[in-house]
C-alpha positions as protocol buffer text, in pm:
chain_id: "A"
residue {
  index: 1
  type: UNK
  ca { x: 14448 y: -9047 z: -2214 }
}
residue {
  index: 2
  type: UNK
  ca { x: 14526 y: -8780 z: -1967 }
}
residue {
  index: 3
  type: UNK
  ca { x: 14366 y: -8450 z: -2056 }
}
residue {
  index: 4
  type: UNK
  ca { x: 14489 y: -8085 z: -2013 }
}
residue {
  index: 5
  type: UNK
  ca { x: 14241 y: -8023 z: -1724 }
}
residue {
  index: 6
  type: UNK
  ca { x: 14375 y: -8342 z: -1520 }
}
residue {
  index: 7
  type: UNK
  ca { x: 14724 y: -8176 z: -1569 }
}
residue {
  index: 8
  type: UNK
  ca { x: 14610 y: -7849 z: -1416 }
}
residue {
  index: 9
  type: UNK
  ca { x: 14390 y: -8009 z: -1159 }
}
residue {
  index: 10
  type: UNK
  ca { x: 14404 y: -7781 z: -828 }
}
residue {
  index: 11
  type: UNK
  ca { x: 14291 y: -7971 z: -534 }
}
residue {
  index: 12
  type: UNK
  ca { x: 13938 y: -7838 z: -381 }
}
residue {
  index: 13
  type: UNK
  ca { x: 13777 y: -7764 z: -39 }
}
residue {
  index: 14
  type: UNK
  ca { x: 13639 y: -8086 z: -29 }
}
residue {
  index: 15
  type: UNK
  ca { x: 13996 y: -8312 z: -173 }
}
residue {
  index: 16
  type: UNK
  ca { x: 14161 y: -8161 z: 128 }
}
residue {
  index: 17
  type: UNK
  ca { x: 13860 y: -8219 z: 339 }
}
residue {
  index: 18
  type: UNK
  ca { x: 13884 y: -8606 z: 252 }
}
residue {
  index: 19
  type: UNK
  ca { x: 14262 y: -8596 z: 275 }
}
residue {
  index: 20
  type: UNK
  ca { x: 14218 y: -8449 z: 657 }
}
residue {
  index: 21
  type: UNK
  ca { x: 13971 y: -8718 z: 769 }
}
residue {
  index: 22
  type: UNK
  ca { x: 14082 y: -8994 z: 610 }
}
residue {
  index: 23
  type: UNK
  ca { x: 14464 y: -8973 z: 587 }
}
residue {
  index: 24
  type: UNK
  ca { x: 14470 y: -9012 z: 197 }
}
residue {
  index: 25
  type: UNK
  ca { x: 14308 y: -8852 z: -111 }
}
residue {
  index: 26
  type: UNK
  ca { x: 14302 y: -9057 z: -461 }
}
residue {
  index: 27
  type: UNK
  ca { x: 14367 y: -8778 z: -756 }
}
residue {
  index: 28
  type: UNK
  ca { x: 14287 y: -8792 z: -1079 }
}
residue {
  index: 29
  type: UNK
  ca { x: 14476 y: -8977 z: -1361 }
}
residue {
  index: 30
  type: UNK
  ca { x: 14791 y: -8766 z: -1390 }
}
residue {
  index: 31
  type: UNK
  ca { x: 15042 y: -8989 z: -1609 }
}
residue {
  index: 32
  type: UNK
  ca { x: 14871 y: -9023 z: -1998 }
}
residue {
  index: 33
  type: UNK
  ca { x: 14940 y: -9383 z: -2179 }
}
residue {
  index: 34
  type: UNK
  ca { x: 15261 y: -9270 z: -2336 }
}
residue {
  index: 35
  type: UNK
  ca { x: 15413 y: -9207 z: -1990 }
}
residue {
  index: 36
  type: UNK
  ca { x: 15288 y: -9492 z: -1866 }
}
residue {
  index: 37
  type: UNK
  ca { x: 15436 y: -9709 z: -2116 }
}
residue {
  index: 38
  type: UNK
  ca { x: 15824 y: -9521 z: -2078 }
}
residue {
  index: 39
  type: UNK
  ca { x: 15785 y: -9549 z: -1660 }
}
residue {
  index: 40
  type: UNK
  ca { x: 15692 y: -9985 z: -1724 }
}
residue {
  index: 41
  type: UNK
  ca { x: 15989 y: -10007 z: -1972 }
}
residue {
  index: 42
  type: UNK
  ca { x: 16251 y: -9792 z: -1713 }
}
residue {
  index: 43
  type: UNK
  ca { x: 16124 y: -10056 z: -1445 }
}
residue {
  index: 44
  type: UNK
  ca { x: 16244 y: -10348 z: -1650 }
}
residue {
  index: 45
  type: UNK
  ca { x: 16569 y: -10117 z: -1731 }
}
residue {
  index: 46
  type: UNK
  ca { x: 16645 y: -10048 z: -1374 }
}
residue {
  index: 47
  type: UNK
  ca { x: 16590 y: -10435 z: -1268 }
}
residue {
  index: 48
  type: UNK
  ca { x: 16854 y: -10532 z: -1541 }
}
residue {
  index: 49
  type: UNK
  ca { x: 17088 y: -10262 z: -1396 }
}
residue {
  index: 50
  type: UNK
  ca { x: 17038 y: -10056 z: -1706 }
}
residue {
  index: 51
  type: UNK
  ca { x: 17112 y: -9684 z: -1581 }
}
residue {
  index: 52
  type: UNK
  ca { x: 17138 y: -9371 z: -1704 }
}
residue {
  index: 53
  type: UNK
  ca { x: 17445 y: -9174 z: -1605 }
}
residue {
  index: 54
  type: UNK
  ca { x: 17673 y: -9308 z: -1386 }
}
residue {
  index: 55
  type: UNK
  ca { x: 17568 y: -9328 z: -1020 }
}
residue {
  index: 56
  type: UNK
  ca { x: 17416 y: -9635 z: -883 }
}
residue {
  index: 57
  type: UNK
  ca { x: 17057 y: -9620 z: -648 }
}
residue {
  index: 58
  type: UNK
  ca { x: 17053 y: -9483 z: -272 }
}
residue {
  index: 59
  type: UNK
  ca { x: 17013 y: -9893 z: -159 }
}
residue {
  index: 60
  type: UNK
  ca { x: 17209 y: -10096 z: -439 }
}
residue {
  index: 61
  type: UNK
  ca { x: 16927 y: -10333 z: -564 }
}
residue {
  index: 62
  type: UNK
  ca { x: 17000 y: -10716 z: -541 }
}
residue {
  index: 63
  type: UNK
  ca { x: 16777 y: -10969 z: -671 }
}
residue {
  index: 64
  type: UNK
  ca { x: 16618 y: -11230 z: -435 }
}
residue {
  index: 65
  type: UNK
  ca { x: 16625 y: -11591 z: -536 }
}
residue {
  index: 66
  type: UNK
  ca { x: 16256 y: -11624 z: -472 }
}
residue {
  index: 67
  type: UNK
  ca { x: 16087 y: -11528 z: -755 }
}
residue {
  index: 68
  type: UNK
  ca { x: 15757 y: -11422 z: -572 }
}
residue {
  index: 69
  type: UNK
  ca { x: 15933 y: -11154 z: -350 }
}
residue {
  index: 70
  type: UNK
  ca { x: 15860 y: -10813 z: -379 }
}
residue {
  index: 71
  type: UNK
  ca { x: 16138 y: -10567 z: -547 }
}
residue {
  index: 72
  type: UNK
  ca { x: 16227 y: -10243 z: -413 }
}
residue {
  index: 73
  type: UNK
  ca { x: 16474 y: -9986 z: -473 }
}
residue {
  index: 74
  type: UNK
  ca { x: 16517 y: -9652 z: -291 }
}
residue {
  index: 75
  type: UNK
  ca { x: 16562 y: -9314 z: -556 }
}
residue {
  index: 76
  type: UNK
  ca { x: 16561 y: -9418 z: -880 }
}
residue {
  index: 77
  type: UNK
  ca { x: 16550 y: -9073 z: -969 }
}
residue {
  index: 78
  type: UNK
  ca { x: 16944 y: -9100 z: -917 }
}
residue {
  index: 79
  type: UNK
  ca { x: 16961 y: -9338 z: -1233 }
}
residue {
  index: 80
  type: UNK
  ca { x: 16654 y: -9353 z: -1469 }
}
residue {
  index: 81
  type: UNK
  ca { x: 16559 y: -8973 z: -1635 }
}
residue {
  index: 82
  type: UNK
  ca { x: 16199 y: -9095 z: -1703 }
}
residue {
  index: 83
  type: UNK
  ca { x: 16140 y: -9189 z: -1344 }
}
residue {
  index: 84
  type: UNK
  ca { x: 16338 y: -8884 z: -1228 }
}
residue {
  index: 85
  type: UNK
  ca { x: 16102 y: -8658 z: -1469 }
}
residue {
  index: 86
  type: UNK
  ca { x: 15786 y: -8819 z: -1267 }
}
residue {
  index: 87
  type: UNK
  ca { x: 15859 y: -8781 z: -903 }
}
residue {
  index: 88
  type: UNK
  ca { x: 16012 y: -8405 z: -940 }
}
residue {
  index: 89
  type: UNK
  ca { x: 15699 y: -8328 z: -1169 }
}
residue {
  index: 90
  type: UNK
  ca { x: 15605 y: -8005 z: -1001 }
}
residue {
  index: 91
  type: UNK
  ca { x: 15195 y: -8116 z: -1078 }
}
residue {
  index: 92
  type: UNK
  ca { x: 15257 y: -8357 z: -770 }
}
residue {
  index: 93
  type: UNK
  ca { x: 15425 y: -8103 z: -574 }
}
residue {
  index: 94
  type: UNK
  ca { x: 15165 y: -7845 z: -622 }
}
residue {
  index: 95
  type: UNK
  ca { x: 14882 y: -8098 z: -536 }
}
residue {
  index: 96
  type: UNK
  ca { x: 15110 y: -8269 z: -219 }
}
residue {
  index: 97
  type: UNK
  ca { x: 15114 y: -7879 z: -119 }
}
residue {
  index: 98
  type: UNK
  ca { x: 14753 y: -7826 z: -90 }
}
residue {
  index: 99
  type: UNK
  ca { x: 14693 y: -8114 z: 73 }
}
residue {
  index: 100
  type: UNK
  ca { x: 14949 y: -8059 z: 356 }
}
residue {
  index: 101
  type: UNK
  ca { x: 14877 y: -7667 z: 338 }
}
residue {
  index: 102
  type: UNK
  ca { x: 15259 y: -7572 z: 303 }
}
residue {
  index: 103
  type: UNK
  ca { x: 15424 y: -7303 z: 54 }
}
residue {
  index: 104
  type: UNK
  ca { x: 15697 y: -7555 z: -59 }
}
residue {
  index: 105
  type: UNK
  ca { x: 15758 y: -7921 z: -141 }
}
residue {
  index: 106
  type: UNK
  ca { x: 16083 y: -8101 z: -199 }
}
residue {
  index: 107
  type: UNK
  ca { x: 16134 y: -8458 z: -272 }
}
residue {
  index: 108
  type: UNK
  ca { x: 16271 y: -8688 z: 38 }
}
residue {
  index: 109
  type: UNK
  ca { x: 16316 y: -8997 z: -192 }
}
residue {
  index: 110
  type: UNK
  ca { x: 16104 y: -9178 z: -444 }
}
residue {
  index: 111
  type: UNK
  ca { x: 16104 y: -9578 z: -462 }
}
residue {
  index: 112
  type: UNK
  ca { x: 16038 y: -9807 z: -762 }
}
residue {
  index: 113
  type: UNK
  ca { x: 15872 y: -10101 z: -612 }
}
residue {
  index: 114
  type: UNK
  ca { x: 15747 y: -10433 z: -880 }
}
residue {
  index: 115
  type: UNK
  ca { x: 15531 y: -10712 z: -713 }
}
residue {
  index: 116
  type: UNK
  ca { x: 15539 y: -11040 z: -924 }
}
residue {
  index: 117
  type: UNK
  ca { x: 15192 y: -11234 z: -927 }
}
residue {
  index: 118
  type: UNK
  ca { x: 15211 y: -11498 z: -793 }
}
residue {
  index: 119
  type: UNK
  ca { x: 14869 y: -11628 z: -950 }
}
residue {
  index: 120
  type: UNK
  ca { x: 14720 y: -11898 z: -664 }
}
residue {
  index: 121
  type: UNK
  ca { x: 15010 y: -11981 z: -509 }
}
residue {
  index: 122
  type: UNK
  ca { x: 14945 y: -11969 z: -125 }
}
residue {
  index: 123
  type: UNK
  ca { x: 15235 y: -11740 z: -50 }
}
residue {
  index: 124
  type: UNK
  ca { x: 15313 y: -11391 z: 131 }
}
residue {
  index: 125
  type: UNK
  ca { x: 15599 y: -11360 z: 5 }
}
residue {
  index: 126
  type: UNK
  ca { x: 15471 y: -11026 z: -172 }
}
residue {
  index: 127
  type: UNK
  ca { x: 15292 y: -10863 z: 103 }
}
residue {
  index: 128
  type: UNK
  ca { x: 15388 y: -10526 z: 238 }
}
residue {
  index: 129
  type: UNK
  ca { x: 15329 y: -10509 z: 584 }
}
residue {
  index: 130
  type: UNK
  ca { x: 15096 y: -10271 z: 790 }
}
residue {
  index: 131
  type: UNK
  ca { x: 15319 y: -9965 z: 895 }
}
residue {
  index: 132
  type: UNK
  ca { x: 15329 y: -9603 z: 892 }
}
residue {
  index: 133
  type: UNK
  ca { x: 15602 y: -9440 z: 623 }
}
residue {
  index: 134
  type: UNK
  ca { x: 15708 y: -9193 z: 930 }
}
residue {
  index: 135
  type: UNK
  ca { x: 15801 y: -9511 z: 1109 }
}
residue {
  index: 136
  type: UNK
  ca { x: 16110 y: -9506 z: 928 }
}
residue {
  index: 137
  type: UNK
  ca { x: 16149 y: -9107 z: 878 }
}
residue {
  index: 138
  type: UNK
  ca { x: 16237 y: -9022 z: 1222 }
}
residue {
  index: 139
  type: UNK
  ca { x: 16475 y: -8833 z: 1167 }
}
residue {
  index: 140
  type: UNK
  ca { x: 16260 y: -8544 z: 1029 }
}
residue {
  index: 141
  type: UNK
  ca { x: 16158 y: -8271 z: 1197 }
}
residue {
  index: 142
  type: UNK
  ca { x: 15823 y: -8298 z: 1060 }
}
residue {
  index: 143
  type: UNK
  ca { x: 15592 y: -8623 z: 1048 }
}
residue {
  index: 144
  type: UNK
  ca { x: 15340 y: -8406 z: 793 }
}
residue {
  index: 145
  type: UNK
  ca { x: 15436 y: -8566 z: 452 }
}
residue {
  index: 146
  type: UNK
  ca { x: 15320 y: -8693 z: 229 }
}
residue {
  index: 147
  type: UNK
  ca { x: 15344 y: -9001 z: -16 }
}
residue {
  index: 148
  type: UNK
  ca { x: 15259 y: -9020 z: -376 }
}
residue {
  index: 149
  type: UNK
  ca { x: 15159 y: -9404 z: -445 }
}
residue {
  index: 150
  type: UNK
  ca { x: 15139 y: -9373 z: -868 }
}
residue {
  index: 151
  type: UNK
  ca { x: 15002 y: -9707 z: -1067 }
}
residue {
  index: 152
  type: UNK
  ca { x: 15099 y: -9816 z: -1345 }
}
residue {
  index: 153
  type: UNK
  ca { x: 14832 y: -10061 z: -1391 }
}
residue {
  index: 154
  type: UNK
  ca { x: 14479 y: -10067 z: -1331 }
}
residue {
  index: 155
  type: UNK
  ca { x: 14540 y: -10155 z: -948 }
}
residue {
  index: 156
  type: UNK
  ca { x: 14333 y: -10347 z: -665 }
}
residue {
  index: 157
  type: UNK
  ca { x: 14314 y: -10626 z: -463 }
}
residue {
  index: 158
  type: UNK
  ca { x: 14336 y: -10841 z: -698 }
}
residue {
  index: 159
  type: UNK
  ca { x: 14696 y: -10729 z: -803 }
}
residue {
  index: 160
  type: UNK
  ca { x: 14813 y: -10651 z: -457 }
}
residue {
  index: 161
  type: UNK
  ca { x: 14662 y: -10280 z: -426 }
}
residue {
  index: 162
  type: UNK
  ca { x: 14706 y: -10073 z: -98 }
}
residue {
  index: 163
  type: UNK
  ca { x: 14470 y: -10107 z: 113 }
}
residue {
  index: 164
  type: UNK
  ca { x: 14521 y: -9793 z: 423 }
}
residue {
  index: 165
  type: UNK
  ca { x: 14349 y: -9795 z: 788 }
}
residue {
  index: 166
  type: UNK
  ca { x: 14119 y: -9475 z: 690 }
}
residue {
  index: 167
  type: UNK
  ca { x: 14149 y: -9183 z: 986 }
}
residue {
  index: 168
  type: UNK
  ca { x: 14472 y: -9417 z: 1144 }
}
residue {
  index: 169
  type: UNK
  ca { x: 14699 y: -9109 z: 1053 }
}
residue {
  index: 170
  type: UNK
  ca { x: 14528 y: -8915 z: 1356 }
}
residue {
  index: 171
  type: UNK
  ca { x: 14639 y: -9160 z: 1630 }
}
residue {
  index: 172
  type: UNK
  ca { x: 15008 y: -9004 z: 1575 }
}
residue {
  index: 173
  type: UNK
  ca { x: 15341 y: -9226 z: 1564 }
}
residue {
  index: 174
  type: UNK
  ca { x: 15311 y: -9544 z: 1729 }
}
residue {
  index: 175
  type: UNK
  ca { x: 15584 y: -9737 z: 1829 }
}
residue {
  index: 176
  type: UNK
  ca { x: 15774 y: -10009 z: 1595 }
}
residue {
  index: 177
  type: UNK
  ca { x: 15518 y: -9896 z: 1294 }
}
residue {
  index: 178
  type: UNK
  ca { x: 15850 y: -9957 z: 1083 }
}
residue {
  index: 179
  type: UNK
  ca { x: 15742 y: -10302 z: 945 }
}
residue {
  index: 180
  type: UNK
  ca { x: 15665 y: -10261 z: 522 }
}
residue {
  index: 181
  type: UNK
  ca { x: 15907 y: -10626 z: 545 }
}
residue {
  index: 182
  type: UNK
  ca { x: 15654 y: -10782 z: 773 }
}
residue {
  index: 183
  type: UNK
  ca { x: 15434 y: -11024 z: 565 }
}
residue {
  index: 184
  type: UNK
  ca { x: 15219 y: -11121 z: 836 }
}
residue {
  index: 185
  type: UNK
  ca { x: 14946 y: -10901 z: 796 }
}
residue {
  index: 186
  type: UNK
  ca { x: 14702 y: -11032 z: 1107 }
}
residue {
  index: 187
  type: UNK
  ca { x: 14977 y: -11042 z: 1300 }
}
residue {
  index: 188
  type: UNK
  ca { x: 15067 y: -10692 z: 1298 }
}
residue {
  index: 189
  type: UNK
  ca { x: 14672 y: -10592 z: 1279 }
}
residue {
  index: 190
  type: UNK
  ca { x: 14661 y: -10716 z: 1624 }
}
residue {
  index: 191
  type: UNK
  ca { x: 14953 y: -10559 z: 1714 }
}
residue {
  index: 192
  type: UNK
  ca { x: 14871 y: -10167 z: 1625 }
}
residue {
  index: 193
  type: UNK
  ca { x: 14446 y: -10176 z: 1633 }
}
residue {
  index: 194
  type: UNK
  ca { x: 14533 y: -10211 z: 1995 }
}
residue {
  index: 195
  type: UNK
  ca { x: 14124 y: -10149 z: 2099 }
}
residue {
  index: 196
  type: UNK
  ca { x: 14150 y: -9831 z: 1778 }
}
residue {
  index: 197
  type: UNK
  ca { x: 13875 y: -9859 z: 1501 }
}
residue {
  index: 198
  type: UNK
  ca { x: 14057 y: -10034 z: 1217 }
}
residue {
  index: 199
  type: UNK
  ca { x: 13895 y: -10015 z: 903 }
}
residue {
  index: 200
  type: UNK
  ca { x: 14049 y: -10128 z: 603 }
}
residue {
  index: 201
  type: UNK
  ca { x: 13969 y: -9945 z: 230 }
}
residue {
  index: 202
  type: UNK
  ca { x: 14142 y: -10023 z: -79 }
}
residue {
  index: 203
  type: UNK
  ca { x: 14289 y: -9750 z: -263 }
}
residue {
  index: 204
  type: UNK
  ca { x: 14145 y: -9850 z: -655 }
}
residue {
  index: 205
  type: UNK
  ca { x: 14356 y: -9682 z: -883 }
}
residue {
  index: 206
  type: UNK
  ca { x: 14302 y: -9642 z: -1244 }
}
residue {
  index: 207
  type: UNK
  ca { x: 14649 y: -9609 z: -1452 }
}
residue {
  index: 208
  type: UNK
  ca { x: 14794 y: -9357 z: -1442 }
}
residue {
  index: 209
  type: UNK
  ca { x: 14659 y: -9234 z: -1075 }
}
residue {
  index: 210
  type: UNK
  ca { x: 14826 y: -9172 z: -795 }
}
residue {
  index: 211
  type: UNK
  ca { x: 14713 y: -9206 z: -391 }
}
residue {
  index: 212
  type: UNK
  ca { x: 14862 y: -8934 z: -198 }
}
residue {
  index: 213
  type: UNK
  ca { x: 14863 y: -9087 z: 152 }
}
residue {
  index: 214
  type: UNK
  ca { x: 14977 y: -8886 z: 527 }
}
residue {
  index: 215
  type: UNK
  ca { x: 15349 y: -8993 z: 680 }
}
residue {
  index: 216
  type: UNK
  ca { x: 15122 y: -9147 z: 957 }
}
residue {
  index: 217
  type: UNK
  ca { x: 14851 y: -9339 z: 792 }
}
residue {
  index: 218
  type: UNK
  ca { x: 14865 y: -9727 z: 830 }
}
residue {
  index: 219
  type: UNK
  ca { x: 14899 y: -9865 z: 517 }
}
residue {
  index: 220
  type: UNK
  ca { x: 15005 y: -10218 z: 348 }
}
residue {
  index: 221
  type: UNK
  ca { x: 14912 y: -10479 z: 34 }
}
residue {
  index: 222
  type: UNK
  ca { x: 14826 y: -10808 z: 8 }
}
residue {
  index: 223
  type: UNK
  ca { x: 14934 y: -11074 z: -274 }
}
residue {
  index: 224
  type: UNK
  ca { x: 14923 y: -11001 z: -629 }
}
residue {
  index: 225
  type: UNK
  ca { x: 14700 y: -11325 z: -739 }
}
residue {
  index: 226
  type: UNK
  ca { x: 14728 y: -11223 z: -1107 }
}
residue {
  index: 227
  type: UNK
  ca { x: 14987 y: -11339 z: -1372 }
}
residue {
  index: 228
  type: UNK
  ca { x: 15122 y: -11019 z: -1461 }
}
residue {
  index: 229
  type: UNK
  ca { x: 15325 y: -10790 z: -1217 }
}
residue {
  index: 230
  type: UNK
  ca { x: 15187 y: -10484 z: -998 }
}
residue {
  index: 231
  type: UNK
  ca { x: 15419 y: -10194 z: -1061 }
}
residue {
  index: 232
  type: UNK
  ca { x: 15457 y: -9855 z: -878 }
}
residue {
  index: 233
  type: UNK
  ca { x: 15678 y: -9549 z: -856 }
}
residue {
  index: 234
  type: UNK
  ca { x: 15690 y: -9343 z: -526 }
}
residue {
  index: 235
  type: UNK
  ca { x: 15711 y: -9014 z: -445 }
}
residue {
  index: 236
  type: UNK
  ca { x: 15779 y: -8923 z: -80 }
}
residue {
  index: 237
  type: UNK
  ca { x: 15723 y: -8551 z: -12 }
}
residue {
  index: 238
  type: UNK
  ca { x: 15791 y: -8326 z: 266 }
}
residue {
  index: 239
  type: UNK
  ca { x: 15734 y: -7982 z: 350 }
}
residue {
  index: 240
  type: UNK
  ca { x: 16015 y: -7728 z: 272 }
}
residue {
  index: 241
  type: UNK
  ca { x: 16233 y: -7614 z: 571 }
}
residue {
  index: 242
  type: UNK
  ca { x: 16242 y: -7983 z: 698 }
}
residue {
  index: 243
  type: UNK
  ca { x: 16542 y: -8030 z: 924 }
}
residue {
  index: 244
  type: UNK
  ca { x: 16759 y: -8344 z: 1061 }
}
residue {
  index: 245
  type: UNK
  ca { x: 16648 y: -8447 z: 1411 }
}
residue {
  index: 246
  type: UNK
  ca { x: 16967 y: -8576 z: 1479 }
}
residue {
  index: 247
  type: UNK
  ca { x: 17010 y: -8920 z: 1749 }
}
residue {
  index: 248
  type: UNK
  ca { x: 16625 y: -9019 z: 1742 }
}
residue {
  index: 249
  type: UNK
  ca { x: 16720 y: -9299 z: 1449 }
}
residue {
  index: 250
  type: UNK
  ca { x: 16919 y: -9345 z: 1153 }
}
residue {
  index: 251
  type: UNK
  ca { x: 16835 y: -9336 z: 754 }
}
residue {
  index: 252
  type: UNK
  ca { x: 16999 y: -9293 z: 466 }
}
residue {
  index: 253
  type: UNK
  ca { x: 16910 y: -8983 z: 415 }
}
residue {
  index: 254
  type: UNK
  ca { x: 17109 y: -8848 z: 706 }
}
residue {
  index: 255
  type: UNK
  ca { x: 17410 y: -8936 z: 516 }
}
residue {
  index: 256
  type: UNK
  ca { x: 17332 y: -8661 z: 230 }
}
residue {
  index: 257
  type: UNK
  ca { x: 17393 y: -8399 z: 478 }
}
residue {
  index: 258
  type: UNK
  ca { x: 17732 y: -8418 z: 487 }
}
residue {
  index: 259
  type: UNK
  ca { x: 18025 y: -8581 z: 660 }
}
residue {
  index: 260
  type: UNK
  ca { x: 17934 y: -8407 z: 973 }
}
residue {
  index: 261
  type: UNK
  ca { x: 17495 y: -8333 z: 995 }
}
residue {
  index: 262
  type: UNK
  ca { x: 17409 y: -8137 z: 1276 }
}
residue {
  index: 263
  type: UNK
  ca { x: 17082 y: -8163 z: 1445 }
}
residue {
  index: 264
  type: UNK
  ca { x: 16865 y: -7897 z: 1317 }
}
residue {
  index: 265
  type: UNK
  ca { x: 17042 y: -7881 z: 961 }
}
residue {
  index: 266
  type: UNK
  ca { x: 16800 y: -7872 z: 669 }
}
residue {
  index: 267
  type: UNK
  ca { x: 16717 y: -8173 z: 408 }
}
residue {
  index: 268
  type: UNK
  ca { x: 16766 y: -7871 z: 144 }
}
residue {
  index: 269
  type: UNK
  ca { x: 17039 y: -7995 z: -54 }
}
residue {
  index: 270
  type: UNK
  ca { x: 17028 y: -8085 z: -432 }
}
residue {
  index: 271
  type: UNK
  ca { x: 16963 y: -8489 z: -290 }
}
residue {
  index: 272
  type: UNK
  ca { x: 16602 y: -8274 z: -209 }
}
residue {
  index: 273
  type: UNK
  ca { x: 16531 y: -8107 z: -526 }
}
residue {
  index: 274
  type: UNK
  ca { x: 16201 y: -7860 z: -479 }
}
residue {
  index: 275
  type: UNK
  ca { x: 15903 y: -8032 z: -694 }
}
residue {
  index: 276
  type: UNK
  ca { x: 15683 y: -7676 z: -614 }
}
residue {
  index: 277
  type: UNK
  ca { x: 15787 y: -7361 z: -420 }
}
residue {
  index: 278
  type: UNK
  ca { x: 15410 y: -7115 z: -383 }
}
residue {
  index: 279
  type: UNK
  ca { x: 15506 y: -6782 z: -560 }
}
């Protein structure tokens, strides 16, 4: 179980020293059993299209016909309270603060993501490829967030854990890093090491723990060889008083502004609810 001092955990000199070198931090566990439990059953709820209230997801989830594929669906927070309850949790916010050194954190979008095992069948079909989350964020003003990577499972490579390219979120954005659908992983290795140090570490995650890794660090997962599935819930973060960079490239997001965002307008909105403003 979770105790009291893991919910009041403040991050330390040497968290955000580890955070600064290596692009991610791994904090303690932060979810106890019980919420564990409620966050697997709202997974199977939202995959049977089981919602609470009546809105539907930011990307409408459809099932693929391959059962080994990897299932993803952008702010669940929009229709599942218990998943909406974990990536506002203002424990996260205060801790995704510290780390980035900002007064205020709001939520850009969470993602439920469920990767089937596949057990040993020689497939990729479940691999997220190498990329950098600001690859697809663009149109922020500000490349310094963060994501909150929370198991729900013991997790490592075994089951598909992340593995990130440690430091890689100091060699800023690099071009066509938008590739999480990519499955070939040695492919796109070659691609962005491009003569840089790449060295792989898995992020092992008890239950219950979360990875908090930098907009810019290269991160991606291999198979899940076991029989059981690999589930997650994401929290992306950004600092508060992040704006629209309008005509640099196009996300959903942009369409919460408004019928008309201008460039410079802020992602302040209720679609951004504030997980932790410093008093």
């Amino acid at each position: 179980m979770t105790t009291q001092a893991e919910r009041t955990y403040k991050i330390t000199a040497q968290d955000k020293e580890v955070f600064e070198r290596d692009g991610y931090w791994i904090s303690p566990k932060l979810l106890d059993d019980d919420q564990i439990q409620r966050i697997r059953e709202a997974h199977e709820r939202v995959w049977a299209g089981d919602y609470d209230g009546d809105g539907l997801p930011m990307n409408h989830y459809r099932p693929s016909p391959n059962p080994d594929a990897l299932r993803k669906l952008d702010n669940g927070w929009w229709i599942n309270d218990e998943i909406r309850r974990t990536v506002t949790d203002p424990l996260i916010g205060e801790l995704a603060a510290d780390l980035l050194q900002t007064d205020e954190i709001r939520l850009w979008h969470d993602q439920v993501i469920y990767k089937p095992g596949v057990g040993d069948k020689m497939t990729s079909s479940g691999n997220v490829g190498w990329h950098q989350d600001y690859g697809y964020w663009q149109c922020s003003s500000n490349a310094n967030m963060v994501t909150v990577w929370i198991a729900l499972q013991d997790t490592d490579l075994k089951n598909g854990g992340m593995m990130t390219i440690v430091g890689s979120h100091k060699w800023g954005l690099i071009p066509d890093s938008d590739s999480f659908f990519n499955t070939n992983m040695e492919e796109l290795k070659i691609k962005y090491a491009d003569g840089r140090d790449w060295v792989e570490e898995p992020c092992i995650l008890k239950a219950g723990q979360a990875s908090f890794h930098h907009g810019l660090t290269f991160h991606g997962s291999g198979a899940n060889t076991t029989h059981e599935p690999r589930m997650s819930v994401v929290a992306h973060l950004m600092p508060g008083g992040t704006t629209y960079r309008a005509g640099i490239q196009r996300h959903d997001n942009i369409r919460l502004l408004g019928p008309r965002p201008q460039h410079g307008q802020p992602f302040g909105n209720a679609y951004f609810p504030v997980l932790f403003q410093r008093a």
